[in-house]
C-alpha positions as CSV (number, residue, x, y, z in Angstrom):
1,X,123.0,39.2,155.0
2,X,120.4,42.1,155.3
3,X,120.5,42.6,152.0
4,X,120.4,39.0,150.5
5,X,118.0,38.0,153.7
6,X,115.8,40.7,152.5
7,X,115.5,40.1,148.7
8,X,115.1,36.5,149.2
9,X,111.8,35.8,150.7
10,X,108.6,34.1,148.8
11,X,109.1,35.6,145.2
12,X,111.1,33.2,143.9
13,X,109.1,30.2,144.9
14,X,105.8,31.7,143.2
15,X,106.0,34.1,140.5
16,X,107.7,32.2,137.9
17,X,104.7,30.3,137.8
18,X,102.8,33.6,136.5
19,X,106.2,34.6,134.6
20,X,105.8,31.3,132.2
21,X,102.0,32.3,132.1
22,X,102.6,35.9,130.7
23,X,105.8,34.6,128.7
24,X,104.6,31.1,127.2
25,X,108.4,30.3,126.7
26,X,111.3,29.1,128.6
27,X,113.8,31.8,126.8
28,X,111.5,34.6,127.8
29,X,111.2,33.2,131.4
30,X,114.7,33.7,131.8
31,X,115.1,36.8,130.2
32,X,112.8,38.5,131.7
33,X,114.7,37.8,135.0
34,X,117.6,38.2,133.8
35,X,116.6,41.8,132.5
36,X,115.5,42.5,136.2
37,X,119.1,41.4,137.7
38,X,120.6,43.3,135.4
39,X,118.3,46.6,136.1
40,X,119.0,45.9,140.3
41,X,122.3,45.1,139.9
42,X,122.3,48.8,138.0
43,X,120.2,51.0,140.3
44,X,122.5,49.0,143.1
45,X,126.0,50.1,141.6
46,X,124.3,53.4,141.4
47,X,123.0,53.4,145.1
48,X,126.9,52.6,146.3
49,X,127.8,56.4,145.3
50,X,124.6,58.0,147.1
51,X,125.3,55.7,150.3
52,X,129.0,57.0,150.1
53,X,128.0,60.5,150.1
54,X,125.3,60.4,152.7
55,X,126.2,57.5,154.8
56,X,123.5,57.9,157.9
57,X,120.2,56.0,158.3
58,X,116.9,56.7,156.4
59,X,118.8,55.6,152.9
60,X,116.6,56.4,149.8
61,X,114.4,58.9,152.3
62,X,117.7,61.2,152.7
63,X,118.6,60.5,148.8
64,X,115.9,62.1,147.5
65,X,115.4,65.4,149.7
66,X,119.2,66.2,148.9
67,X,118.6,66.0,145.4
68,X,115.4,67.3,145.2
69,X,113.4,68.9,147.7
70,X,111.4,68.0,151.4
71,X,108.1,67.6,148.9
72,X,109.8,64.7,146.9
73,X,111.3,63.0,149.6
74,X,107.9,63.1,151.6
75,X,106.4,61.4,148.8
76,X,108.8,58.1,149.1
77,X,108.5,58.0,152.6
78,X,104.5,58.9,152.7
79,X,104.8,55.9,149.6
80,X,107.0,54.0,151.6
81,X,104.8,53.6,154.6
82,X,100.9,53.5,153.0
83,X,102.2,50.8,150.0
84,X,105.9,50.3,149.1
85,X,107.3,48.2,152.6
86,X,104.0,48.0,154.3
87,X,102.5,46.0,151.6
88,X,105.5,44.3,151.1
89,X,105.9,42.8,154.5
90,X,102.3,41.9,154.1
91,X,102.9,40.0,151.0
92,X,105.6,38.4,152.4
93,X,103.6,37.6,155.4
94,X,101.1,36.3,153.3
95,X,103.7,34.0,151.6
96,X,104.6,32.8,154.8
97,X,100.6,31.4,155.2
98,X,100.1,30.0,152.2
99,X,103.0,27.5,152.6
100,X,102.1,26.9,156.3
101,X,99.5,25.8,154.6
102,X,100.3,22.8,152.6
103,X,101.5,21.6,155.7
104,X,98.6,22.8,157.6
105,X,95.8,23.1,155.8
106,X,93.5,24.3,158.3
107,X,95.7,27.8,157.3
108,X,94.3,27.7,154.0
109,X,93.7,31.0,152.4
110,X,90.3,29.8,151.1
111,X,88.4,29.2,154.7
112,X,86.7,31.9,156.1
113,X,86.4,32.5,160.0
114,X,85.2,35.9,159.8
115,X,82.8,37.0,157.6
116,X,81.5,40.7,158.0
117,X,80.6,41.3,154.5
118,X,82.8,43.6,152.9
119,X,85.5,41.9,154.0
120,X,86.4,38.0,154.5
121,X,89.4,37.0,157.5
122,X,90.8,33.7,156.8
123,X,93.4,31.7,159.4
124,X,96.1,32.5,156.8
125,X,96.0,36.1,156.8
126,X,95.3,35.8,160.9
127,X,99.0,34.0,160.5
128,X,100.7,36.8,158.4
129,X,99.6,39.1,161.2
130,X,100.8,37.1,163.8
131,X,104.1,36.7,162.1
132,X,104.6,40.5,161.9
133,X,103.7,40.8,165.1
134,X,106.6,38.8,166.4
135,X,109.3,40.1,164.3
136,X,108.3,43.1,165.3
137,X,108.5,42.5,169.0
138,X,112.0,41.0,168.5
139,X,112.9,44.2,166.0
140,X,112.4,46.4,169.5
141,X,114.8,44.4,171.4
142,X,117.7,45.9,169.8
143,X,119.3,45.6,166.6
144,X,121.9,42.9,168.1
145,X,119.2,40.5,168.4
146,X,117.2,41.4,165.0
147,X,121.0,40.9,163.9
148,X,121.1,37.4,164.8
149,X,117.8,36.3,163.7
150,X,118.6,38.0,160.1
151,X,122.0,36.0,159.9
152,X,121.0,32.9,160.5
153,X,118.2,32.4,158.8
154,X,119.8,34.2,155.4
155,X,122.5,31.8,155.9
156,X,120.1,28.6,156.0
157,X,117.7,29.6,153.4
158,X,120.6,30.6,150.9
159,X,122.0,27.1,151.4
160,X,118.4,25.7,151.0
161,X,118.0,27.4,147.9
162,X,121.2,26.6,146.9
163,X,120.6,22.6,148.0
164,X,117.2,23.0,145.7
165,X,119.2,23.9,142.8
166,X,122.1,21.2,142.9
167,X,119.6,18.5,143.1
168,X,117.2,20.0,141.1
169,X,119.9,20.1,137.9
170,X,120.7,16.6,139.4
171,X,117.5,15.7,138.5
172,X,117.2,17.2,135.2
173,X,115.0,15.2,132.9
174,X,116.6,15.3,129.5
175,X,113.3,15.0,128.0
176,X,111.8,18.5,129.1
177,X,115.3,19.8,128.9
178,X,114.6,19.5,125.5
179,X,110.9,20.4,125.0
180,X,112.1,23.7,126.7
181,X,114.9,24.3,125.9
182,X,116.1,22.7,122.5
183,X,112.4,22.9,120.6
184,X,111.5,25.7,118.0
185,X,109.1,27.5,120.2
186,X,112.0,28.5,123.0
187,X,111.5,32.3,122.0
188,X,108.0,32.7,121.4
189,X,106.7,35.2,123.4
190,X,102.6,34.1,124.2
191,X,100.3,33.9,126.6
192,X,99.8,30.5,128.0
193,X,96.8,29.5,129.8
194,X,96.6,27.4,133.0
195,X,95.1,24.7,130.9
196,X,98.2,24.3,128.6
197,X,96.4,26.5,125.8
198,X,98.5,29.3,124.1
199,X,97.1,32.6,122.8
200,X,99.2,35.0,120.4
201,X,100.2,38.9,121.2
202,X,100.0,41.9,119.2
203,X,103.4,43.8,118.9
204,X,102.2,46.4,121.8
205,X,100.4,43.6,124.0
206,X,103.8,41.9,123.7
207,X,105.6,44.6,125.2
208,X,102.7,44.8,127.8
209,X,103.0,41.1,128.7
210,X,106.8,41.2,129.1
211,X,105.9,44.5,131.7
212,X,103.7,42.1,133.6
213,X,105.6,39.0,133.8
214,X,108.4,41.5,135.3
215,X,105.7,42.8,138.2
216,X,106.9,39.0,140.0
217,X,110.7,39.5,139.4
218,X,111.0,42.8,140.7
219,X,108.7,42.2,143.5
220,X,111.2,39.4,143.9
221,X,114.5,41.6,144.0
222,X,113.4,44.4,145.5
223,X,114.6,45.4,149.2
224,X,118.1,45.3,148.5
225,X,118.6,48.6,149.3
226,X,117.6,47.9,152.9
227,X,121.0,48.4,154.5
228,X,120.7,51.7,153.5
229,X,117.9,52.6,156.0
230,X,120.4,51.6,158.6
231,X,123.3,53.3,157.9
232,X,124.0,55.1,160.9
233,X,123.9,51.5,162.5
234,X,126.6,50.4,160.3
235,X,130.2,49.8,160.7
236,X,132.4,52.4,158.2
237,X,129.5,53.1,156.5
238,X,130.9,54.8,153.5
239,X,132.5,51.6,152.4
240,X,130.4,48.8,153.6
241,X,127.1,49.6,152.4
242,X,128.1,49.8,148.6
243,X,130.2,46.9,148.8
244,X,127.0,45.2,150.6
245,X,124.9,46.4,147.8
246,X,127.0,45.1,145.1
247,X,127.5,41.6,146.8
248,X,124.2,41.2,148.3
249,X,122.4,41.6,145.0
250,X,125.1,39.8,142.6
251,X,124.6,37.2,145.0
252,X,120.9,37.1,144.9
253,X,120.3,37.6,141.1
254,X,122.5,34.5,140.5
255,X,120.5,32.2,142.6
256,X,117.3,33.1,140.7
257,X,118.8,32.4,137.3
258,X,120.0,29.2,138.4
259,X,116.5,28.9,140.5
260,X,114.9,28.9,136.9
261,X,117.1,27.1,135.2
262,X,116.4,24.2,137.0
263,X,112.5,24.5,137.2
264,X,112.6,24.4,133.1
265,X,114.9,21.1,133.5
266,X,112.6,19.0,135.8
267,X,109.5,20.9,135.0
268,X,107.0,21.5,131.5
269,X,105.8,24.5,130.7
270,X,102.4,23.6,131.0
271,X,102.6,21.9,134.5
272,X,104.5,25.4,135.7
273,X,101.8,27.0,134.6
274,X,99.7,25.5,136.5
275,X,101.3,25.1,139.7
276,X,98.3,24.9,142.5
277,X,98.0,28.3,144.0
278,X,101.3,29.3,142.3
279,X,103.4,27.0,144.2
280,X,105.7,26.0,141.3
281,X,109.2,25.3,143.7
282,X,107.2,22.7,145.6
283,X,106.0,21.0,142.6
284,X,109.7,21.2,141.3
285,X,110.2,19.8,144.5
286,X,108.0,17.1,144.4
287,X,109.6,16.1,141.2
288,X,113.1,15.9,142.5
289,X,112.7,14.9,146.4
290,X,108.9,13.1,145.7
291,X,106.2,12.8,148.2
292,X,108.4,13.9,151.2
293,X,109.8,17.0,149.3
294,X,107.0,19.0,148.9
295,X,107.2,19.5,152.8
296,X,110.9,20.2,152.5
297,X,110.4,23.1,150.5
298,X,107.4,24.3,152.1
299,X,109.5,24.2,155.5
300,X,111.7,25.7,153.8
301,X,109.9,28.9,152.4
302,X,108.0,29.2,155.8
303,X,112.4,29.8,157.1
304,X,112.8,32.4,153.7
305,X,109.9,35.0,154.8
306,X,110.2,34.7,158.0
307,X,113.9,35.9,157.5
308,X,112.7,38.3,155.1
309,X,110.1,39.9,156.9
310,X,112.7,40.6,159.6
311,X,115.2,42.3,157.1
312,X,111.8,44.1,156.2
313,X,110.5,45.1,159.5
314,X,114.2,45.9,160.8
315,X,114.7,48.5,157.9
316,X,111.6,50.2,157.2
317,X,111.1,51.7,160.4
318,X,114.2,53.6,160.1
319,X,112.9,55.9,157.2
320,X,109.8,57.1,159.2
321,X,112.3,57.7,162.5
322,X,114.2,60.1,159.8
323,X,111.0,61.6,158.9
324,X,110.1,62.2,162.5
325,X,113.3,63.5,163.5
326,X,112.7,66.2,160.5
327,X,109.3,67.4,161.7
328,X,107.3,65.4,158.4
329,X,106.1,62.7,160.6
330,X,104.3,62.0,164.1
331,X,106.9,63.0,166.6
332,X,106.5,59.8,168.8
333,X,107.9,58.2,165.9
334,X,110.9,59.5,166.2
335,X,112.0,58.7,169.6
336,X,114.1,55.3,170.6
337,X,113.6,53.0,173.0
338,X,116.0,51.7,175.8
339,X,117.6,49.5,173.3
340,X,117.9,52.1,171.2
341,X,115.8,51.3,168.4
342,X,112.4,53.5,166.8
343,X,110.1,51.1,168.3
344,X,107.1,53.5,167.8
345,X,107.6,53.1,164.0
346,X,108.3,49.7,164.2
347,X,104.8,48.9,166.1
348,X,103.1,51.9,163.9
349,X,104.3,50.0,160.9
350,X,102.9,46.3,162.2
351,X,99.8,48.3,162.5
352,X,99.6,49.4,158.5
353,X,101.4,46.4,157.7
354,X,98.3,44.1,159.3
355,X,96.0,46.2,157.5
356,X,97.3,45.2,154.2
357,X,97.4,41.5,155.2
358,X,93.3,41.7,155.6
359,X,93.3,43.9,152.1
360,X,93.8,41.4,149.7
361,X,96.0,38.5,147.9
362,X,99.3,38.1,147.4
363,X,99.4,39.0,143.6
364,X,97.3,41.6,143.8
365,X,99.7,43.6,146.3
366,X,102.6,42.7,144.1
367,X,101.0,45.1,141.1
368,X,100.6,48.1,143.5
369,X,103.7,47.5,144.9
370,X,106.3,47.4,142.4
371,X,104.9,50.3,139.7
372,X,105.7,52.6,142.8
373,X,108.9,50.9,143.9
374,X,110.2,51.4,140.3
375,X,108.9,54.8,140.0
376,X,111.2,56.1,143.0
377,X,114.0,54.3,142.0
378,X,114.4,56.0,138.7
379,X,113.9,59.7,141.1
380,X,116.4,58.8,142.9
381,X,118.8,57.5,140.0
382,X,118.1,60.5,138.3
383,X,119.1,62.4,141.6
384,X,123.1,61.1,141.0
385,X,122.6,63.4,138.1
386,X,121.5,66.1,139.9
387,X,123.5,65.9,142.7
388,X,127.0,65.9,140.2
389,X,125.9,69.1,139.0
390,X,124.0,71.0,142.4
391,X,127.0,69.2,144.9
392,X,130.0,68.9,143.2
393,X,132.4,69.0,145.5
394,X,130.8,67.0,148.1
395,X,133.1,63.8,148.9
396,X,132.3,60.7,146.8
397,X,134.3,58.1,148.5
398,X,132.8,55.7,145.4
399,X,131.2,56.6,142.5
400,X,128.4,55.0,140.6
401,X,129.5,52.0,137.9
402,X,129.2,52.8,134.2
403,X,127.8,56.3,134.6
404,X,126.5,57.9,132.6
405,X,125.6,54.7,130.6
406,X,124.0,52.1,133.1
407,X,122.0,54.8,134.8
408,X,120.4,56.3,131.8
409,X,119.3,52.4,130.5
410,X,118.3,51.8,134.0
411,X,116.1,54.9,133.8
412,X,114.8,54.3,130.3
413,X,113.6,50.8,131.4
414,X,112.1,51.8,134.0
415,X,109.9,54.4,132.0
416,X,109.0,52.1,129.7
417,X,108.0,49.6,132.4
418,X,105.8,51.9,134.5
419,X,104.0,53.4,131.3
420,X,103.3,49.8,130.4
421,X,101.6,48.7,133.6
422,X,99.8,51.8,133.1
423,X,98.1,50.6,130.1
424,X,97.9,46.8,130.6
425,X,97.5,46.4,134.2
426,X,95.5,50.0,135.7
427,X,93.3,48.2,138.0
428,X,96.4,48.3,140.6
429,X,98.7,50.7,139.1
430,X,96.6,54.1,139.2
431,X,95.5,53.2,142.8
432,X,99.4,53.2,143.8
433,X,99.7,56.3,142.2
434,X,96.7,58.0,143.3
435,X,98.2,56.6,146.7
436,X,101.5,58.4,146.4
437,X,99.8,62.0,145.2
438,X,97.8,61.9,148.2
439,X,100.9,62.5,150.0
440,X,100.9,66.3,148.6
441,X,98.2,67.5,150.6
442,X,99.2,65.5,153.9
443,X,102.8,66.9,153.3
444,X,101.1,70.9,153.0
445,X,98.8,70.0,156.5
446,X,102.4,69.0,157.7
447,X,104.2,71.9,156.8
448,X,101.6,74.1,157.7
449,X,101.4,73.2,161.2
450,X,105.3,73.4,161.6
451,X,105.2,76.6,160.9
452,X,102.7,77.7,162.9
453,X,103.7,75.5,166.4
């Protein structure tokens, strides 16, 4: 459930609608998330052996410094709590407003309530904060109760999603199935504009576009490896948390591609294109369920990141905790409460978390976020590597699927994708980097003063 409830949050409902932009075909649209199921679904076969061998909490956090060094595995978590899950749960978050406010609209995004120049506050991203805010509270309670909150509102937006897709192929209109689907420009890879417009690529700009249609799709299946962070929280942990990879993301990556499927059955090309504010599920929805279904799905979203904030908010606090507890980190973070939970991290990361709401927009946080998401997880993919030749003898209750193979494709693609939105998309790339490298001095400061207290 963490790691399904934490995957599935507001992705799925919104990016496809930039997805067709960048793609301009139906056959792209799916392959490009199929090519991202098949790259999680890797690095998560591949996680199941590191989570064997290490099986406590702070997951990729204690991957990393065993294969590498305390530098290296600074970096992630330093990355992990300025951008990669702090900006996360305020995209998320963010999500989470902009659907309140179809039903609301005096949420909106677009109204302004503070206005102190450099910076505009709008009831939306005063929501998102409040949201985080709450799931946090409940986070410090205990895990039992963040437990409970997780599994039942994974279990209702999985059969919500799943309920979308039934009727939705119910629905299918056999004309657009064919204008999608069965006409000759199914595999053309173009740009198409929001007013229904198509503009060719060059053979490079091609391979750009596909890089940054896939910023939405990773964004959208990223957190799997959440139940790693909490693996000194988890029952036979050396067994459970690679099965739970394995399922949780299976799972997950089939629901999208059927998610898809059915918007390119009751859907155009064109109108998913230009989906107000990116909201292409609920004008699927509107489609299938009319008038009354728009406010279906947007109830429905509001359920699927509030869920997956909590997975969010329950599991990222855990890696700072492990950084604490090693002396790379303030040392208040790594205390527990009475419930036995890092609530100092927890509320440290609401604080960074807020920040990021009052940043910027949601798409805008999705390009930082998933060039250094995808960075890390080829380090730490390369760590198996390193690990089979510097730790061979260390138990490996499970072993990673298809290696060599899968691993090195996994790596390769994720070069190519990180050089791409390098090139194509800087203005949010090279700040996430330059993000991340600041981490080498802060780490020195760090060391420094252990060694002299």
């Amino acid at each position: 459930m963490l790691v399904a409830g934490s995957m599935i949050g507001s992705g799925i409902f919104i990016v496809s609608a930039d997805i067709t932009r960048q793609t301009g075909s139906a056959g792209w649209l799916l392959f490009v998330w199929f090519i991202t199921g098949f790259m999680t679904l890797t690095a998560a076969l591949s996680y199941g052996e590191l989570s064997a061998m290490f099986p406590k909490a702070g997951g990729q956090y204690i991957y990393l410094k065993e294969a590498y060094n305390p530098l290296i595995s600074f970096l992630y978590g330093w990355s992990f709590f300025t951008v990669i899950q702090t900006a996360t749960i305020a995209a998320v978050g963010v999500a989470f407003a902009k659907f309140t406010a179809y039903l609301f609209p005096s949420f909106s995004e677009d109204l302004v309530i503070v206005d102190i120049g450099f910076v505009q506050i709008s009831p939306a991203q005063l929501l998102s904060i409040a949201v985080i805010v709450l799931l946090t509270y409940i986070n410090t309670r205990g895990v039992s109760h963040a437990k409970w909150v997780q599994t039942i509102i994974t279990l209702a937006k999985i059969l919500s999603l799943t309920l979308l897709i039934v009727f939705g192929l119910a629905s299918l209109k056999p004309a657009i199935w064919q204008a999608n689907w069965l006409g000759g420009a199914t595999w053309n890879l173009q740009h198409l504009n929001v007013d229904g417009s198509v503009e060719t690529y060059t053979h490079m700009a091609a391979f750009g576009a596909i890089a940054a249609a896939m910023v939405g799709s990773i964004f959208s299946s990223d957190s799997w490896h959440s139940v790693a962070f909490i693996a000194g929280e988890v029952k036979n942990p050396q067994r459970n948390v690679g099965l739970s990879l394995a399922l949780g993301t299976i799972l997950v990556t089939l629901l999208y591609l059927l998610t898809n499927l059915m918007y390119t059955g009751v859907l155009t090309l064109p109108e998913m294109a230009a989906a107000e504010k990116d909201r292409v599920a609920v004008t699927a929805s509107h489609v299938i369920f009319g008038h009354a279904g728009t406010a279906i799905i947007a109830l429905m979203i509001m359920v699927s990141t509030f869920g997956c904030n909590n997975g969010l908010i329950m599991a990222g606090a855990r890696v700072y905790y492990s950084m604490a507890k090693e002396g790379v980190f303030f040392k208040k973070v790594g205390t527990l409460n009475q419930q036995a939970v890092p609530a100092v991290a927890l509320w440290l990361q609401a604080i960074i978390a807020s920040l990021w709401c009052l940043s910027g927009r949601y798409g805008d946080l999705l390009d930082m976020i998933s060039f250094v998401v995808v960075l890390f997880y080829m380090l730490t993919i390369i760590g198996i590597f390193i690990l089979r030749k510097k730790r061979p003898t260390i138990p490996r209750p499970y072993k990673a699927f298809g290696y060599p193979v899968l691993p090195i494709i996994y790596i390769v693609m994720g070069i190519s994708f990180c050089v791409l939105l390098m090139i194509y998309k800087p203005q949010y790339t090279w700040p996430g980097l330059m993000i991340t490298l600041a981490g080498i001095p802060v780490y020195y400061v760090i060391a420094k003063k252990q060694i002299t207290t």
